[in-house]
N, C-alpha and C positions, 0 to 999 in steps of 0.2 A: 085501785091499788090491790090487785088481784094476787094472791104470792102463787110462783110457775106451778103446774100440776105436773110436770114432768121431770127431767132435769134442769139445773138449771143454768138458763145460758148466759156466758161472758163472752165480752170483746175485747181483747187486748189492745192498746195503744200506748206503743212507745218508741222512743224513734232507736233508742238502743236495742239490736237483736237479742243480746245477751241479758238483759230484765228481760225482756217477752220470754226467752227462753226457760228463764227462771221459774217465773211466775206460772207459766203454759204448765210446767213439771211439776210444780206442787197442786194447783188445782188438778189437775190432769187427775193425781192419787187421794181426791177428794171426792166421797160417794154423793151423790146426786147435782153433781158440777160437771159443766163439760165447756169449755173453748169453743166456740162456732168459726170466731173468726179473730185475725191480729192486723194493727195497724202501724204504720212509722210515722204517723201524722195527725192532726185534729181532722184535716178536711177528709181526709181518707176514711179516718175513726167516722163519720158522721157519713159518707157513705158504704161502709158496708154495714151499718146499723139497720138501714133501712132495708137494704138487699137480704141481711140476716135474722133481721128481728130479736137483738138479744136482749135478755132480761138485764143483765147488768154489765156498765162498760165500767173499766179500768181504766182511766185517763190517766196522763204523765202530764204534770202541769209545763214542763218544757219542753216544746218540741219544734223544729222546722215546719215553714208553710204557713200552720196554723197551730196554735197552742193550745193546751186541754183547755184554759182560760174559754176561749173563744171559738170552742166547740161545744160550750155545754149547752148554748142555745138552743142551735140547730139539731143538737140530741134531743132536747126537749121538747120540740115541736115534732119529733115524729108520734108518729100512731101507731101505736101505743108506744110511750116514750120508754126507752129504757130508765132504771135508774146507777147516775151517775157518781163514780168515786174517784175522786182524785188521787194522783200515788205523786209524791214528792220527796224529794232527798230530804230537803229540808224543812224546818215545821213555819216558815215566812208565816206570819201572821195576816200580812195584808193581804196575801195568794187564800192566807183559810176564809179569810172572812168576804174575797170577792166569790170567793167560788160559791159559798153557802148562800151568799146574797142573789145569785144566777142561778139557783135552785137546786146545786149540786145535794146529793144525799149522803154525802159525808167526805171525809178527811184523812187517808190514810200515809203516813210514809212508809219509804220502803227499806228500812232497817227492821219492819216487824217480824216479828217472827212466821214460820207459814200456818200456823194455828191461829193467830190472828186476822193472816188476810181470807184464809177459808171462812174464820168466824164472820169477817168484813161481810163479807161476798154473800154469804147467805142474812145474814141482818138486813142489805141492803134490799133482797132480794123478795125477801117477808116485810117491805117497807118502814123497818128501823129507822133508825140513825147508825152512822157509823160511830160515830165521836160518842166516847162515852160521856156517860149525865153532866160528870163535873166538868170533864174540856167544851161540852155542848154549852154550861152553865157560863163559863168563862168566855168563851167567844160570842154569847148573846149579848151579856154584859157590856163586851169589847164597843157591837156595832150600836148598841144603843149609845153608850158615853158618846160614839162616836157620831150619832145624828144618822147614822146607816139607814137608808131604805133599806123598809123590810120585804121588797119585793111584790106587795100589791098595790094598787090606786087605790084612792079613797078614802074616806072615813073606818079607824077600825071599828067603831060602834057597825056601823051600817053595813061593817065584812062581817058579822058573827051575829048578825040579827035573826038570821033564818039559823041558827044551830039550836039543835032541842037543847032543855037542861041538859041532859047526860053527856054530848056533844062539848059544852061547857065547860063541865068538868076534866073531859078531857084534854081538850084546849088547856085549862089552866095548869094539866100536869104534866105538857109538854112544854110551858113554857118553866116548870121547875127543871127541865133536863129530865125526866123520868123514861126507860125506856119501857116497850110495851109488857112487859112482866112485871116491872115495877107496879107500872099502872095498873095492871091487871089484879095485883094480889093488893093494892088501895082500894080497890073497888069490889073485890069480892067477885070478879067475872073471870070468862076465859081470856087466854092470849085471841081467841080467834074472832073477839066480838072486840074487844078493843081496836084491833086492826082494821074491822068494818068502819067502827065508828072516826078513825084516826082518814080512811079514805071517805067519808062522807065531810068531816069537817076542811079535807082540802079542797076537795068539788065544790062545797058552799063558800067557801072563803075564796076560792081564787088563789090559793096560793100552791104552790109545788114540790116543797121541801116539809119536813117536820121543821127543823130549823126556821123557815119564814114562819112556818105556823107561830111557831115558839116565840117570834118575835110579834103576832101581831097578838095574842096573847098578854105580852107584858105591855102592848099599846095599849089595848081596851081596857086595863087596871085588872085582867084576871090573874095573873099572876104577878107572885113580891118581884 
């Protein structure tokens, strides 16, 4: 979970030209952001990821073809996988919690404002969450009441066996919804060793998201 050393790169996907266009325009006059490439589709979105390598795609959860739903996979299997954000008109509940559950790295609509999708974009980018603490806090909630696989096999004892203490720690204050500052100023560290420690506990655990972390987390009793 590397954050880009250069600019950083987005893929647009949406099947409307006029959001692409939108969106294209506000990143576009956002310093260290740049567009590589746009799509009108999930299957399309998933191959010019691989042709272009970007650091974060913009999915549209509705679209012909193939849907951001059912693109996050094949996103996620590339090498190195971008990370993916969802853009939706609407805030459907069961669209936020399939997509987090399929490893997506966050939840955006697109009524936000463009200060927040620049915010999205590089959060996601420096391996955030998109979803702030409390909506993170509330939709883990959701998939536990709701018996939700949390997106890895297993025992969670036997996912977070190999995490050092400090590893632990942090695991448990992702499953409070805490983002990496939060954490960081709990802990008395940098933003830039939390980030380490946040990509070494998903390499151990097997899982893809903060979000599944977060959830395997409240499995293993580390967090309330």
């Amino acid at each position: 979970m590397t954050e880009p050393a250069g600019p950083i790169r987005v893929l647009l996907a949406d099947d409307e030209a006029m959001i692409r266009a939108g969106v294209r325009l506000i990143l576009r006059h956002a310093e260290g952001i740049e567009v590589v490439a746009e799509a009108p589709d999930g299957r399309r979105a998933a191959e010019l990821a691989a042709a272009h390598h970007p650091d974060v795609v913009l999915l549209d959860v509705r679209m012909p073809v193939c849907d951001g739903l059912a693109a996050i996979a094949p996103l996620l299997a590339l090498d190195p996988a971008p990370r993916v954000v969802m853009l939706s008109t609407f805030g459907d509940d069961d669209n936020v919690v399939r997509a987090l559950r399929e490893g997506a790295a966050g939840f955006l609509l697109k009524d936000e404002g463009p200060q927040e999708l620049i915010s999205a974009v590089r959060a996601a980018a420096a391996g955030d969450a998109v979803l702030s603490p409390g909506v993170t806090g509330a939709v883990i909630s959701r998939m536990l009441t709701a018996g939700e696989p949390h997106g890895v096999g297993g025992a969670a004892d036997d996912r977070i066996a190999r995490l050092t203490g400090r590893e632990r720690e942090v695991l448990a204050m992702l499953g409070e919804g805490l983002s990496n500052q939060d954490i960081a100023a709990r802990l008395g560290i940098g933003t830039g060793t939390v980030k380490t420690h946040v990509g070494a506990i998903l390499d151990k655990t097997g899982t893809t998201s903060r979000v599944q972390a977060a959830l395997l987390a409240h499995r293993a009793g580390l967090a309330p």
